[in-house]
N, C-alpha and C positions, 0 to 999 in steps of 0.2 A: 618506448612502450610498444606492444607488438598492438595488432591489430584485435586480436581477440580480449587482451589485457584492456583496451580502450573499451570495447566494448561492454566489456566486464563493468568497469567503472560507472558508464554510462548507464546500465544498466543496475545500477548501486543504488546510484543518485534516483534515478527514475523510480524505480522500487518504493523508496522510503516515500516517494511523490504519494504513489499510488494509494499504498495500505495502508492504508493504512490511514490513511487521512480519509475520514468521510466529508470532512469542512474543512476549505481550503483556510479556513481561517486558524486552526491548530498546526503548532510547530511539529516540523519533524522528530518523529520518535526514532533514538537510535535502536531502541528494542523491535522496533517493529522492521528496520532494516534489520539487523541483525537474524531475525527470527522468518523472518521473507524473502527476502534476496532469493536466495537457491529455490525454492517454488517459483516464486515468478521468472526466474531465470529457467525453470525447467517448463511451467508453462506455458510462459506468455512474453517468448524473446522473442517472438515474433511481429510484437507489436512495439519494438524499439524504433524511434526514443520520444513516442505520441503518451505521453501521460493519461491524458483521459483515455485512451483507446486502452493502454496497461491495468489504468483502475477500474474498469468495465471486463476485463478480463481475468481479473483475480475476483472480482465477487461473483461473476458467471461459474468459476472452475473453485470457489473457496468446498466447496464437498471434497477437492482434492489434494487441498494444502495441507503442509504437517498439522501436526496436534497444536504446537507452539506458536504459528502462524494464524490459525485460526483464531486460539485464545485473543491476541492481541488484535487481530480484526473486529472480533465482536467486543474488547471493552474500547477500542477507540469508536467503535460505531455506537455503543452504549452511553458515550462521554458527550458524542457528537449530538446524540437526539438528545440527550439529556441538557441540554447547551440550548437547542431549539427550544424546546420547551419552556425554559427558564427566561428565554428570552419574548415568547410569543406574552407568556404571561406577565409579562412586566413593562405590556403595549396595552 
């Protein structure tokens, strides 16, 4: 595996970390790798392979992610409060 291919990967994995997950407590969405990767990759490779520092930088720059990226940021971020909620009130 080349050096950039590693990276790549790594950057895969990390991705799906990020977005996409507002609560670490929700499993990874392969739609939100799918629809992410290549934004985060374009831009926020910079912050490989620090997860929190990746998820801090996709919702800082989300004004500049695809259409489909986005989409799926604000319904896992919809899912996530929706989750808190659900849970505050059931304290």
């Amino acid at each position: 595996m080349t050096h950039y291919q590693t990276i790549a990967t790594l950057f895969a994995i990390a991705t799906t970390a990020v977005a996409f997950q507002t609560s670490p407590g929700l499993a990874f969405s392969s739609e939100a790798q799918q629809m992410c990767s290549g934004d985060a990759m374009r831009l926020c490779s910079s912050e490989i392979p620090d997860i929190p520092r990746i998820r801090a930088c996709m919702v800082h720059k989300k004004a500049q992610v695809s259409p489909g990226c986005r989409a799926v940021m604000d319904r896992e971020h919809a899912a996530a409060t929706g989750s808190r909620k659900r849970e505050a009130a059931a304290q």
